[in-house]
C-alpha positions as CSV (number, residue, x, y, z in Angstrom):
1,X,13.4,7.1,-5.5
2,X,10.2,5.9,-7.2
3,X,10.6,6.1,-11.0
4,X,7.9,8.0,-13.0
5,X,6.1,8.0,-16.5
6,X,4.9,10.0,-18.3
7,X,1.7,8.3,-18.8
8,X,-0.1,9.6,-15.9
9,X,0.2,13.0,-13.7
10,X,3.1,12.3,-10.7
11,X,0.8,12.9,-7.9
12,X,-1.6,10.1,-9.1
13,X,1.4,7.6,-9.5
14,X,2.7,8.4,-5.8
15,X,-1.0,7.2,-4.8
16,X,-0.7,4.2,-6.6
17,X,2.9,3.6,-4.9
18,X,1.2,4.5,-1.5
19,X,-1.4,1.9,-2.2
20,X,0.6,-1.1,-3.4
21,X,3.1,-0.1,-0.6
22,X,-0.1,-0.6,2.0
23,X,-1.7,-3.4,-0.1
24,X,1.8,-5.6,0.2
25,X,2.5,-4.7,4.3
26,X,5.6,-3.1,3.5
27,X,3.0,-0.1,5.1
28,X,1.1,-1.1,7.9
29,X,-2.6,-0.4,8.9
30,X,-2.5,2.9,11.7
31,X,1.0,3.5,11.1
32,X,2.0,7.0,10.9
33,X,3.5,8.1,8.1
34,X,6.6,10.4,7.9
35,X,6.0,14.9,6.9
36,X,5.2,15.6,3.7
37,X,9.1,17.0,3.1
38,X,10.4,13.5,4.2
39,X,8.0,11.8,2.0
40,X,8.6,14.2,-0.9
41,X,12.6,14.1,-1.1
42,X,12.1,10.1,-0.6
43,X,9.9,10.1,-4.0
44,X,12.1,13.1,-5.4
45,X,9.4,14.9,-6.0
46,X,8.0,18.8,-5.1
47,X,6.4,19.0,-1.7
48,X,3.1,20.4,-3.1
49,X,3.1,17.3,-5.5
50,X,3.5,15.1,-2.2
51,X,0.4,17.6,-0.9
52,X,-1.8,16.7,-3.5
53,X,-0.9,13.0,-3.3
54,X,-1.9,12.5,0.7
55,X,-4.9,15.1,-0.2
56,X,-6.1,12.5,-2.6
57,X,-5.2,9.1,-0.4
58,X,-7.2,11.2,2.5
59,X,-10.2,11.7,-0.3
60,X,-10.0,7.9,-0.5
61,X,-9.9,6.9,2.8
62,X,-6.3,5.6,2.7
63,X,-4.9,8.3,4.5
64,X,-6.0,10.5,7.8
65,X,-4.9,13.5,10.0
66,X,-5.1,13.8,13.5
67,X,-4.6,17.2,14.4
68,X,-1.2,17.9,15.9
69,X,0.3,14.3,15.3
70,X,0.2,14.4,11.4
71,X,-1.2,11.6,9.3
72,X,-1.9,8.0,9.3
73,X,-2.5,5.2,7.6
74,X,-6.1,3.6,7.8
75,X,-6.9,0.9,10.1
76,X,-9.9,0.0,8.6
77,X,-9.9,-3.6,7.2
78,X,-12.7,-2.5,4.6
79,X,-11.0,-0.2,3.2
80,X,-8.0,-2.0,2.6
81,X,-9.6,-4.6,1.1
82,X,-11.8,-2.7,-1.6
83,X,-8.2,-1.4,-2.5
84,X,-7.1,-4.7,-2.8
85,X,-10.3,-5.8,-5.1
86,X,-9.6,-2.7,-6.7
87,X,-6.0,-3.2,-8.0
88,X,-6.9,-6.7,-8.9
89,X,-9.9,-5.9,-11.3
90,X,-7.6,-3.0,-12.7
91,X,-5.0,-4.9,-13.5
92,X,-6.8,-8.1,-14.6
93,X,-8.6,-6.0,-16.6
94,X,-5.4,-4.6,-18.3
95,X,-3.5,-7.6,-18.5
96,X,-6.9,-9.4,-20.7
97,X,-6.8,-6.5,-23.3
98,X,-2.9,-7.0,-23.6
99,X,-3.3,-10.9,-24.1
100,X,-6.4,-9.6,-26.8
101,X,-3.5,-7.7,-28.8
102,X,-1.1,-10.5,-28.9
103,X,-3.9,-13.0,-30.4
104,X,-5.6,-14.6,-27.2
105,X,-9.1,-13.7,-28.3
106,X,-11.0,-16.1,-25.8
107,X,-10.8,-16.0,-22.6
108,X,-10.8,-19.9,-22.4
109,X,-7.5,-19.4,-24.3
110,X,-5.9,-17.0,-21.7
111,X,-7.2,-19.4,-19.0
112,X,-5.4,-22.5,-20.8
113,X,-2.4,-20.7,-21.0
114,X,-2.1,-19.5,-17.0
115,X,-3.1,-23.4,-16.0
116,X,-0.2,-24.7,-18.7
117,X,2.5,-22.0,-16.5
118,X,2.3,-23.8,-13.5
């Protein structure tokens, strides 16, 4: 069971799971995925919140339905890897305003310290 915050509505965290899930292979491109009830008692969470969550990954491309067989994930390198660039801007983004907060005000600075972790 995936474990939730409040910072953010459920349905738009399941996405984000969904997409890292793809993003690291532990979901593969063209597989198909299990019913929404097996997907929504793995995450714990309502069916219709399961729903909205593949209605969005579909809106994004992530996700599609072949009539009869259910749904799958894309196979469509592109896609996958604007997800990928995605992620990474979001999160370099977030992790430079953190770094800001605790006192690293230049960027040279937060460069110094990655190189120095090694």
């Amino acid at each position: 069971m995936v474990q939730f915050d409040n910072g953010a509505p459920i349905y738009l965290q399941i996405v984000q799971e969904m997409t890292l899930r793809i993003l690291s292979g532990t979901l593969q491109p063209g597989q198909k995925l299990p019913s929404v009830r097996e997907l929504a008692l793995e995450f714990g969470v309502n069916p219709n919140t399961m729903q909205r969550a593949m209605a969005q990954m579909e809106q994004e491309g992530l996700v599609y339905t072949k009539r009869t067989s259910g749904r799958f994930l894309t196979d469509q390198p592109e896609i996958i890897k604007q997800k990928r660039e995605d992620f990474a801007q979001a999160e370099t983004k977030r992790y430079l305003a953190y770094m800001q907060k605790i006192g690293f005000t230049d960027t040279t600075q937060i460069i110094a310290y990655l190189q120095n972790m090694q």
